[in-house]
Gaussian input, Z-matrix of N, CA and C with variables (Angstrom, degrees):
# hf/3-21g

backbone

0 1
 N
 C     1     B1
 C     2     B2     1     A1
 N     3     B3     2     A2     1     D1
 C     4     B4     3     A3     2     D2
 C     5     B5     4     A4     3     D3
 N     6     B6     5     A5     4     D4
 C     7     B7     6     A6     5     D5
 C     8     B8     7     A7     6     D6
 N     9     B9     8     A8     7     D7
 C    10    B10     9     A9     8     D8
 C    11    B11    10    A10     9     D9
 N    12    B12    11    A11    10    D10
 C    13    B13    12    A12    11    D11
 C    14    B14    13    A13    12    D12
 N    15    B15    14    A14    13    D13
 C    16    B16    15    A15    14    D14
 C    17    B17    16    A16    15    D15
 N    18    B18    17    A17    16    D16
 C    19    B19    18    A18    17    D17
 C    20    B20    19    A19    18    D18
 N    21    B21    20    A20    19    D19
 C    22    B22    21    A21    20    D20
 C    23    B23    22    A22    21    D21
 N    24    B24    23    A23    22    D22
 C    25    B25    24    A24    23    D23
 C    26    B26    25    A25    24    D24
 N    27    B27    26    A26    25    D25
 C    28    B28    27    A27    26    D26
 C    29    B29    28    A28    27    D27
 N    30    B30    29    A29    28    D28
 C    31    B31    30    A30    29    D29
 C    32    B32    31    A31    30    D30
 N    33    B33    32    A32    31    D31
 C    34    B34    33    A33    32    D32
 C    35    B35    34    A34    33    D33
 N    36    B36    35    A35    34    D34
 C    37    B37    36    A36    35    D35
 C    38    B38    37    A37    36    D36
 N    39    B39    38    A38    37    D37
 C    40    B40    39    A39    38    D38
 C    41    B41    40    A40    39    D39
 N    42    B42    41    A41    40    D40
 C    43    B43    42    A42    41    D41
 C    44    B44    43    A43    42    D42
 N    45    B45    44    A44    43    D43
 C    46    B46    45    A45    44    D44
 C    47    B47    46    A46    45    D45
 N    48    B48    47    A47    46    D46
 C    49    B49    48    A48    47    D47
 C    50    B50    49    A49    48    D48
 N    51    B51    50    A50    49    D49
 C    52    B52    51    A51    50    D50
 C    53    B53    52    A52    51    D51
 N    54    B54    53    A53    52    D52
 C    55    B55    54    A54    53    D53
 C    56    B56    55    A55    54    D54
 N    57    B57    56    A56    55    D55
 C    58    B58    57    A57    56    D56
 C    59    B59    58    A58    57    D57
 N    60    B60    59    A59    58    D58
 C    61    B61    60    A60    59    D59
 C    62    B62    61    A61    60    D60
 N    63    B63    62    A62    61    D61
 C    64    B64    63    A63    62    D62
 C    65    B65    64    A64    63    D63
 N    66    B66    65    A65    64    D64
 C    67    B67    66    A66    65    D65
 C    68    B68    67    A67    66    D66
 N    69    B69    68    A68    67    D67
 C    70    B70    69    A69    68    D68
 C    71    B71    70    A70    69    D69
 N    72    B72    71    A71    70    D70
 C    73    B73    72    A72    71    D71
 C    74    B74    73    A73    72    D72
 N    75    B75    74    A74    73    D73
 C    76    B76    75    A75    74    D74
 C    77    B77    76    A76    75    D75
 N    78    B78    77    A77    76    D76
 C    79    B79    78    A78    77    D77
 C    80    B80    79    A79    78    D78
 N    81    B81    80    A80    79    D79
 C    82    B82    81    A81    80    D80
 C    83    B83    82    A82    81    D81
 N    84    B84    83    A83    82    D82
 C    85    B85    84    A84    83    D83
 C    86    B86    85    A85    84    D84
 N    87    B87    86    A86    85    D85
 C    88    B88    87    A87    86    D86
 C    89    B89    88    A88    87    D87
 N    90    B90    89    A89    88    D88
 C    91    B91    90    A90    89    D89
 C    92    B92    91    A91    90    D90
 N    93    B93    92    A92    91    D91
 C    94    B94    93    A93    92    D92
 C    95    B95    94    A94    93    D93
 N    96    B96    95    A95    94    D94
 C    97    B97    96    A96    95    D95
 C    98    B98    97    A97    96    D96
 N    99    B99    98    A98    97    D97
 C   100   B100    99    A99    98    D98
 C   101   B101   100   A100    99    D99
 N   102   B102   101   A101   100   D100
 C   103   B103   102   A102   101   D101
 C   104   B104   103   A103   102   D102
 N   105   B105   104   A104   103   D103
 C   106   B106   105   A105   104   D104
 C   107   B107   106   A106   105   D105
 N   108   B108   107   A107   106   D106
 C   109   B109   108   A108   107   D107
 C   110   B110   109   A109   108   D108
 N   111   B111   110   A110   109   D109
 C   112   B112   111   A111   110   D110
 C   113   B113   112   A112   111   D111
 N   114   B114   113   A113   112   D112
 C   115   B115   114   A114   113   D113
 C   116   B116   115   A115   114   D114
 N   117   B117   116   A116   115   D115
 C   118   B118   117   A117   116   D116
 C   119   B119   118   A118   117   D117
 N   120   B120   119   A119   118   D118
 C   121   B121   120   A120   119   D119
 C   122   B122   121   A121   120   D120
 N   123   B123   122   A122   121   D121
 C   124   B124   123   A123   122   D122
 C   125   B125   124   A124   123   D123
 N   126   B126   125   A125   124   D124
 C   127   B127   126   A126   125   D125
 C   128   B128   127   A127   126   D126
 N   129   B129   128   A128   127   D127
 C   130   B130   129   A129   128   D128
 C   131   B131   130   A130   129   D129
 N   132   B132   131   A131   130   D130
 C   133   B133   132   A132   131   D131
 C   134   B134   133   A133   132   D132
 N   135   B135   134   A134   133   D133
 C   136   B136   135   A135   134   D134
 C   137   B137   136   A136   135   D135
 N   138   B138   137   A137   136   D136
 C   139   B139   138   A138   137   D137
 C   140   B140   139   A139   138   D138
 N   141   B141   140   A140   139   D139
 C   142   B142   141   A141   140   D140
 C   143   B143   142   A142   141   D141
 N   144   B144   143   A143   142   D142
 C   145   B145   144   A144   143   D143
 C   146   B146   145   A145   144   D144
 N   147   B147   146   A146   145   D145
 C   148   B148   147   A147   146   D146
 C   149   B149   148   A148   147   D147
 N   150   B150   149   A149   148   D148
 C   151   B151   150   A150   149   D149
 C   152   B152   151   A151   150   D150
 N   153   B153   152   A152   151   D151
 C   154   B154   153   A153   152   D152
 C   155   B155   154   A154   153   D153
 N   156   B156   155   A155   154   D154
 C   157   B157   156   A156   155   D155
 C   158   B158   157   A157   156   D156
 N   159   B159   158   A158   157   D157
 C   160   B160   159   A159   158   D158
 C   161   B161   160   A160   159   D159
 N   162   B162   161   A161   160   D160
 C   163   B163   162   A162   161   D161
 C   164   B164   163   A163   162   D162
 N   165   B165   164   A164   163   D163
 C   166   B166   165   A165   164   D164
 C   167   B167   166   A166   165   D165
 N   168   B168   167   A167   166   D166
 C   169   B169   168   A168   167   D167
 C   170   B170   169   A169   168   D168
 N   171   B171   170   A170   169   D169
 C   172   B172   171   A171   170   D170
 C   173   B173   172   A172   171   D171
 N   174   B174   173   A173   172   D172
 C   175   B175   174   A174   173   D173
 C   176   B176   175   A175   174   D174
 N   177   B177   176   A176   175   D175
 C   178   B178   177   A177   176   D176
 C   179   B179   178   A178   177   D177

   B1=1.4592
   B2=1.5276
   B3=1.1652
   B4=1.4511
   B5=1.6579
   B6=1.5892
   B7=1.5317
   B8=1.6659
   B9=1.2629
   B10=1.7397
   B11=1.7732
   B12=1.1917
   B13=1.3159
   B14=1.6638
   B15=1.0260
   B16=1.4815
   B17=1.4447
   B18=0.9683
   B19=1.6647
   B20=1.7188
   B21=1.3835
   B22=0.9857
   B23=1.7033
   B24=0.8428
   B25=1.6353
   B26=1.7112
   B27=1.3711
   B28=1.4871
   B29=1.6584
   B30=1.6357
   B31=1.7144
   B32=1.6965
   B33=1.2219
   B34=1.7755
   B35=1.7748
   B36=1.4611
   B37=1.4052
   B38=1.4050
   B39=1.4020
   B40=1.3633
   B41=1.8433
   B42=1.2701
   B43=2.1552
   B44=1.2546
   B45=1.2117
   B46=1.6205
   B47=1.6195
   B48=1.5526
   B49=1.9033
   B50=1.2770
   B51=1.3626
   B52=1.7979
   B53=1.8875
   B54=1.4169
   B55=1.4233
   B56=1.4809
   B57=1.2368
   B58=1.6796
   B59=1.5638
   B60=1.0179
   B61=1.9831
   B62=1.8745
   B63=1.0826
   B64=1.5442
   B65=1.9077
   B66=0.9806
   B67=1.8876
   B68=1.0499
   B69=1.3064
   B70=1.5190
   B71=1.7891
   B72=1.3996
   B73=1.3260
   B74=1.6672
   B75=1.4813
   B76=1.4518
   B77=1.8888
   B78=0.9167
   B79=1.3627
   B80=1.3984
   B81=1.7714
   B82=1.6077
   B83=1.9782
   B84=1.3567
   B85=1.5640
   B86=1.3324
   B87=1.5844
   B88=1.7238
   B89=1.6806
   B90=1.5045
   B91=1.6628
   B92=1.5311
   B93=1.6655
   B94=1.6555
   B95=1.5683
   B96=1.4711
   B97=1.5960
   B98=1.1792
   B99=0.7520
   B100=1.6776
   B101=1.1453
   B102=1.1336
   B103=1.5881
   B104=1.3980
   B105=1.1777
   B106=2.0636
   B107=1.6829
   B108=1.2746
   B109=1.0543
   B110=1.8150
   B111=1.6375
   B112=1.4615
   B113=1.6918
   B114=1.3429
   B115=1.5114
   B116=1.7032
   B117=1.4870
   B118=1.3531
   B119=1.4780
   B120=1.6027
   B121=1.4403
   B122=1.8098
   B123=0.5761
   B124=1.7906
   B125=1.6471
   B126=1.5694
   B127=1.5490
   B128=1.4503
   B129=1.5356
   B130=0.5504
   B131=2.0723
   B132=1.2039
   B133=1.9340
   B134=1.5169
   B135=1.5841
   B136=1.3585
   B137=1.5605
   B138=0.9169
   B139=2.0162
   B140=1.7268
   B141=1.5484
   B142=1.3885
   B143=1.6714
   B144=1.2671
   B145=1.5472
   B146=1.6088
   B147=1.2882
   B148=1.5647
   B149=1.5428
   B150=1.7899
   B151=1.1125
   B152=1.5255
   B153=1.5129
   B154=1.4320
   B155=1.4293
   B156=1.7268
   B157=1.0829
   B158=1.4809
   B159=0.7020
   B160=1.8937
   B161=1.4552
   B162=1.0527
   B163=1.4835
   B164=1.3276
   B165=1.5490
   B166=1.6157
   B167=1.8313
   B168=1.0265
   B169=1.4220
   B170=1.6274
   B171=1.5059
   B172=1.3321
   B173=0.9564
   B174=1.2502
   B175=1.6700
   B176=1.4897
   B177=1.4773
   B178=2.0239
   B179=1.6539
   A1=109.08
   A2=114.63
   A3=112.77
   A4=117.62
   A5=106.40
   A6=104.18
   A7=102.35
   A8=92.74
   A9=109.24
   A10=85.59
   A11=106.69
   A12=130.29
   A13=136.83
   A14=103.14
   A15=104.71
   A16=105.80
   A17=127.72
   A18=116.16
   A19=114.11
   A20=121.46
   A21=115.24
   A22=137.47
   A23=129.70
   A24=97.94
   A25=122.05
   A26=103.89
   A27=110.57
   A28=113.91
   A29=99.33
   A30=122.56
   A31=119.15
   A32=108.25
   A33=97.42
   A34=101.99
   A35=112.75
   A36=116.23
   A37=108.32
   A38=110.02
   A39=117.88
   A40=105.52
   A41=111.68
   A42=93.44
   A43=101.83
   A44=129.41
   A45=126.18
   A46=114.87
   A47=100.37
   A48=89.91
   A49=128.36
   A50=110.30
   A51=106.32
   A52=110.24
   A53=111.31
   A54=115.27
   A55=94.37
   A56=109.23
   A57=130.40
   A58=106.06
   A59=112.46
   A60=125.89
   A61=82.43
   A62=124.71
   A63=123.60
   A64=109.86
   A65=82.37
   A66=101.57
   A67=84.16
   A68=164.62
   A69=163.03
   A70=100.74
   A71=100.97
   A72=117.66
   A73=124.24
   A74=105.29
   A75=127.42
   A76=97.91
   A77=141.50
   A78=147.84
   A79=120.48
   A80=93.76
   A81=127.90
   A82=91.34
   A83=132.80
   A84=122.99
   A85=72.79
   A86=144.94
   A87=122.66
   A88=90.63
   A89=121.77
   A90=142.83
   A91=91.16
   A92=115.04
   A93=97.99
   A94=96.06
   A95=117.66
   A96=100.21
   A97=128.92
   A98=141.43
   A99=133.56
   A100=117.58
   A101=114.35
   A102=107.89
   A103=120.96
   A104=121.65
   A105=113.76
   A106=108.95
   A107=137.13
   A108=101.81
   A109=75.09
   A110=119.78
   A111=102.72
   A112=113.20
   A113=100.78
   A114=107.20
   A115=98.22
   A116=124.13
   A117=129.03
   A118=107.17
   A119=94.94
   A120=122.14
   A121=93.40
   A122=102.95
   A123=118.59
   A124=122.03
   A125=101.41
   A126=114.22
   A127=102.03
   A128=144.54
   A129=113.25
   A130=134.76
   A131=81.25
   A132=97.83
   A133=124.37
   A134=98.98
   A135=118.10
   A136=101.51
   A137=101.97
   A138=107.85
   A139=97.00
   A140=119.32
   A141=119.54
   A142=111.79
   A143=104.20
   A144=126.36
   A145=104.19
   A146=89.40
   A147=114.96
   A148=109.25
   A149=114.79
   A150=113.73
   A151=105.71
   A152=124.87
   A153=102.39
   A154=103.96
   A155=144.42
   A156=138.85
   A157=118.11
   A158=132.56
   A159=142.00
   A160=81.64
   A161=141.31
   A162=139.18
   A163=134.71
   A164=110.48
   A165=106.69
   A166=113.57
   A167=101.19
   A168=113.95
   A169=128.56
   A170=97.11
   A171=115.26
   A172=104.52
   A173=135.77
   A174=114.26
   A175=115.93
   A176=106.89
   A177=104.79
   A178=90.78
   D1=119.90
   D2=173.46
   D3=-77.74
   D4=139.66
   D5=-170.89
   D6=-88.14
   D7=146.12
   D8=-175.98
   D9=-94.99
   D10=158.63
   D11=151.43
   D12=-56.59
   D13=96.96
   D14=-173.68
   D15=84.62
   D16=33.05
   D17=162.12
   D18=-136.36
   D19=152.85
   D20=-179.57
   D21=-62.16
   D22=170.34
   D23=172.32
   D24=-74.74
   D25=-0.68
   D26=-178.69
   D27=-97.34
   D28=16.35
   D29=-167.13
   D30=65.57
   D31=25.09
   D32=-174.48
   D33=-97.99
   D34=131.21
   D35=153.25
   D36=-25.84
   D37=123.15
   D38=154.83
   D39=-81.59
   D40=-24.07
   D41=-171.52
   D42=-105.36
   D43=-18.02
   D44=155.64
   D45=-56.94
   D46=-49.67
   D47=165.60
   D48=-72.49
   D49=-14.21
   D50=166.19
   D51=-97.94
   D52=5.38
   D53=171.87
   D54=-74.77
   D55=-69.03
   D56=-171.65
   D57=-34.34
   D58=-56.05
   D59=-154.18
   D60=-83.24
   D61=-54.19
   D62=-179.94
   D63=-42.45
   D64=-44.47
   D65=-166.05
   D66=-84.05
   D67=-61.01
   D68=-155.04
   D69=-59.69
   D70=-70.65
   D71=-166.90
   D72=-66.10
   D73=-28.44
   D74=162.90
   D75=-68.38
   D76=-71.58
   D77=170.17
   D78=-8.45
   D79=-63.56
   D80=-157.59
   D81=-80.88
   D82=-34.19
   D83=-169.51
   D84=-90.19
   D85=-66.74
   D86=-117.55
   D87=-64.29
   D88=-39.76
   D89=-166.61
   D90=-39.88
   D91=-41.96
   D92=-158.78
   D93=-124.34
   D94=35.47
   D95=152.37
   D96=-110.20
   D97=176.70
   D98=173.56
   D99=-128.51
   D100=100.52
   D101=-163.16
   D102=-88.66
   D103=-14.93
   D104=145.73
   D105=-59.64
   D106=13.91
   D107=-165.02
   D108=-135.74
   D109=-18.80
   D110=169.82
   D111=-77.57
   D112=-22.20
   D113=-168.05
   D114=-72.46
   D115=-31.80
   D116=158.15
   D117=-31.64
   D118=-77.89
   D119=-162.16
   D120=-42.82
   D121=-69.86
   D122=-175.82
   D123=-24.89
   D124=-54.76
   D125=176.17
   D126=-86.25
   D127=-29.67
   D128=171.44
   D129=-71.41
   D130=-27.63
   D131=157.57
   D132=-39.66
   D133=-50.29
   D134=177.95
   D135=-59.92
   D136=-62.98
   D137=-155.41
   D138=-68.21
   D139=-10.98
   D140=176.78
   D141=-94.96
   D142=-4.83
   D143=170.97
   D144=-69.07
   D145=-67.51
   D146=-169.00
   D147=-42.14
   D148=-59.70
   D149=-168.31
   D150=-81.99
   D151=-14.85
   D152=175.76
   D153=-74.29
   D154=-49.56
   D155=146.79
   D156=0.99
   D157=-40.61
   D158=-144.67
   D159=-114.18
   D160=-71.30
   D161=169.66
   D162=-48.50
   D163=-36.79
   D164=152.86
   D165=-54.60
   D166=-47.06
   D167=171.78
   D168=-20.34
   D169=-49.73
   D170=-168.64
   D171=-104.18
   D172=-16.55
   D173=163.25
   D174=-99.14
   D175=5.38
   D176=163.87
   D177=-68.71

């Protein structure tokens, strides 16, 4: 049997099965984030940046 390119020996697309599992898995995180609540998460990180910054500050 001659091997085709990109397929298994049992004939399955190998880039259609990593299309599929990509598209699955991209799907399956966006479903459970919330993105007002990372964009929360986010600034508030920042502004906890900020003030530890400001506090190294003061004791150089």
């Amino acid at each position: 049997m001659k091997k085709q390119p990109n397929k298994t020996q049992a004939g399955t697309n190998v880039e259609k099965v990593k299309q599929q599992n990509a598209g699955a898995f991209a799907e399956e995180f966006a479903s459970e984030t919330n993105a007002a609540e990372v964009r929360q998460q986010n600034k508030q990180s920042e502004a906890n940046k900020g003030n530890q910054n400001q506090q190294q500050n003061k004791r150089s």
